[in-house]
C-alpha positions as CSV (number, residue, x, y, z in Angstrom):
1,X,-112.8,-24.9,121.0
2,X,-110.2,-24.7,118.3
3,X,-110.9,-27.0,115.4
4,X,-108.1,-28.5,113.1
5,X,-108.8,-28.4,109.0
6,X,-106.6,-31.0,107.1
7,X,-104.0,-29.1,105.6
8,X,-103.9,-30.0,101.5
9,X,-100.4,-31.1,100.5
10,X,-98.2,-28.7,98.8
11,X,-96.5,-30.2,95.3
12,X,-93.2,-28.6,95.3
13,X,-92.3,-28.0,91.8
14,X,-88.5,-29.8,91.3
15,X,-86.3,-29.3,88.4
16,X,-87.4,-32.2,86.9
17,X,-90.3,-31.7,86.9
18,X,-90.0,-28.1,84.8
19,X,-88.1,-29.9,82.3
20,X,-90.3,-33.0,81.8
21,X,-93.3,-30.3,81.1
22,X,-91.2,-29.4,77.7
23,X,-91.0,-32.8,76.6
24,X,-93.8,-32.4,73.8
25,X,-92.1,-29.7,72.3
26,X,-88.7,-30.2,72.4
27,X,-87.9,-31.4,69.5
28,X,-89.5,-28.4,68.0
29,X,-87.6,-26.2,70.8
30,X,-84.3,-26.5,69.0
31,X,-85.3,-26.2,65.7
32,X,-87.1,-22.5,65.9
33,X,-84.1,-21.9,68.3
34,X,-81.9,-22.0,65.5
35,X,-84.4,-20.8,63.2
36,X,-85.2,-17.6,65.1
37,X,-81.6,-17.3,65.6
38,X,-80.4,-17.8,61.9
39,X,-83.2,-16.1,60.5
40,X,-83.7,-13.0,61.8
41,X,-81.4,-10.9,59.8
42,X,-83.9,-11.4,57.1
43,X,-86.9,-11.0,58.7
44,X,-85.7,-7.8,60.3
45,X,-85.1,-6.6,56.8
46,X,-88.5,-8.3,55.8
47,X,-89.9,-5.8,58.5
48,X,-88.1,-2.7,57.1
49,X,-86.0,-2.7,60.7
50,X,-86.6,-0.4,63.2
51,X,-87.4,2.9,61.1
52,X,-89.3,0.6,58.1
53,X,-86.9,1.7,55.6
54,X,-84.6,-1.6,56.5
55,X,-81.4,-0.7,59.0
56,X,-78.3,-1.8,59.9
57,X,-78.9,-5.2,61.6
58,X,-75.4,-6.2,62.3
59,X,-75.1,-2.6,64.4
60,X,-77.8,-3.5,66.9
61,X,-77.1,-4.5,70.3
62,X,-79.8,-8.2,70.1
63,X,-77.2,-9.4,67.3
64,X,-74.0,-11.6,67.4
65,X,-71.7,-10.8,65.0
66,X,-68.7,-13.3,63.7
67,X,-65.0,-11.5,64.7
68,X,-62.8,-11.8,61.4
69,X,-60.8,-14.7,60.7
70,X,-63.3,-17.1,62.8
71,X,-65.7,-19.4,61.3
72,X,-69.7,-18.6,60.7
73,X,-72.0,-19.7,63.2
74,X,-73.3,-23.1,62.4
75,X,-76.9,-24.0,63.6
76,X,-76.9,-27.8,64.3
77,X,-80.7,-28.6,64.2
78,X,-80.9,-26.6,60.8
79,X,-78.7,-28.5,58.7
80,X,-76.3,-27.3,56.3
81,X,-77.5,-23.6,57.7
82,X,-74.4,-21.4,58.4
83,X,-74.3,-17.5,59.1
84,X,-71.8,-14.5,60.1
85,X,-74.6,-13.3,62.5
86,X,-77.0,-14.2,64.7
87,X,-79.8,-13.3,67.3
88,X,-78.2,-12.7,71.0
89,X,-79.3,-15.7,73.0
90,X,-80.6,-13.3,75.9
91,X,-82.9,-11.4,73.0
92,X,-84.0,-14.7,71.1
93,X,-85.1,-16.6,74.6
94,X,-87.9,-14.2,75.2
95,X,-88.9,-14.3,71.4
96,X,-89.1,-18.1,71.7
97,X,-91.0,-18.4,74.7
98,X,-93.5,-16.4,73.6
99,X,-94.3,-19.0,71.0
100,X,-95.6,-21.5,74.2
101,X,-98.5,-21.9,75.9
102,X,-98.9,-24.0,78.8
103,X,-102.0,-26.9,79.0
104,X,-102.1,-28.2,82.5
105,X,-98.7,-30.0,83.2
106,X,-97.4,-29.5,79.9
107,X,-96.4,-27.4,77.2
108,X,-97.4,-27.0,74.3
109,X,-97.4,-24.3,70.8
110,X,-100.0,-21.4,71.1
111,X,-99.1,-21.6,67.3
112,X,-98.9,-24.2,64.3
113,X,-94.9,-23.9,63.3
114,X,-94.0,-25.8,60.3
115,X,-90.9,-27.5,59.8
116,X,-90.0,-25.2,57.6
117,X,-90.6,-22.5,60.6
118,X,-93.6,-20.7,58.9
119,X,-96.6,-20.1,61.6
């Protein structure tokens, strides 16, 4: 005789539900996204680029670069923060992510981050 198990429900996972899982770090999302994206000119040269005797930053394929004649990038959730380049999105959204760590239904920082965007 065949027996019958209760199936468990499935939770399907809606869009909603992805973003409301950021909601404790959000705030702090758009600030290092600016941060990583304004800053990494200097930390690259912090570094000593990719040979560790500094490098042409500006030449590499991660970084945006302002056409002459247009105006810098501004970075809205660092105020007053303007620059000719910046970090690719498609480069800095990996760099980013990286700094999250997921705690049952939510997200939150593997890391401290300051305000001031020091770990």
């Amino acid at each position: 005789m065949l027996s019958i198990v209760p199936c468990q429900r499935i939770r399907r996972t809606t869009e909603a539900d992805r973003y409301r899982r950021l909601t404790p770090v959000l705030r702090d999302i758009l600030h290092l996204h600016d941060l990583i994206a304004s800053d990494s000119e200097r930390q690259w040269q912090e570094m000593g680029g990719a040979s560790g005797t500094g490098g042409k930053y500006g030449s590499l394929e991660m970084v945006e670069s302002i056409k002459p004649g247009r105006p810098k990038f501004e970075f809205p959730f660092l105020e007053g923060v303007k620059s000719e380049k910046r970090f690719r999105r498609p480069a800095l959204y990996p760099v980013l992510a990286s700094f999250r760590q997921r705690d049952g239904e939510l997200h939150r920082w593997s890391r401290r981050i300051g305000r001031d965007g020091r770990l």
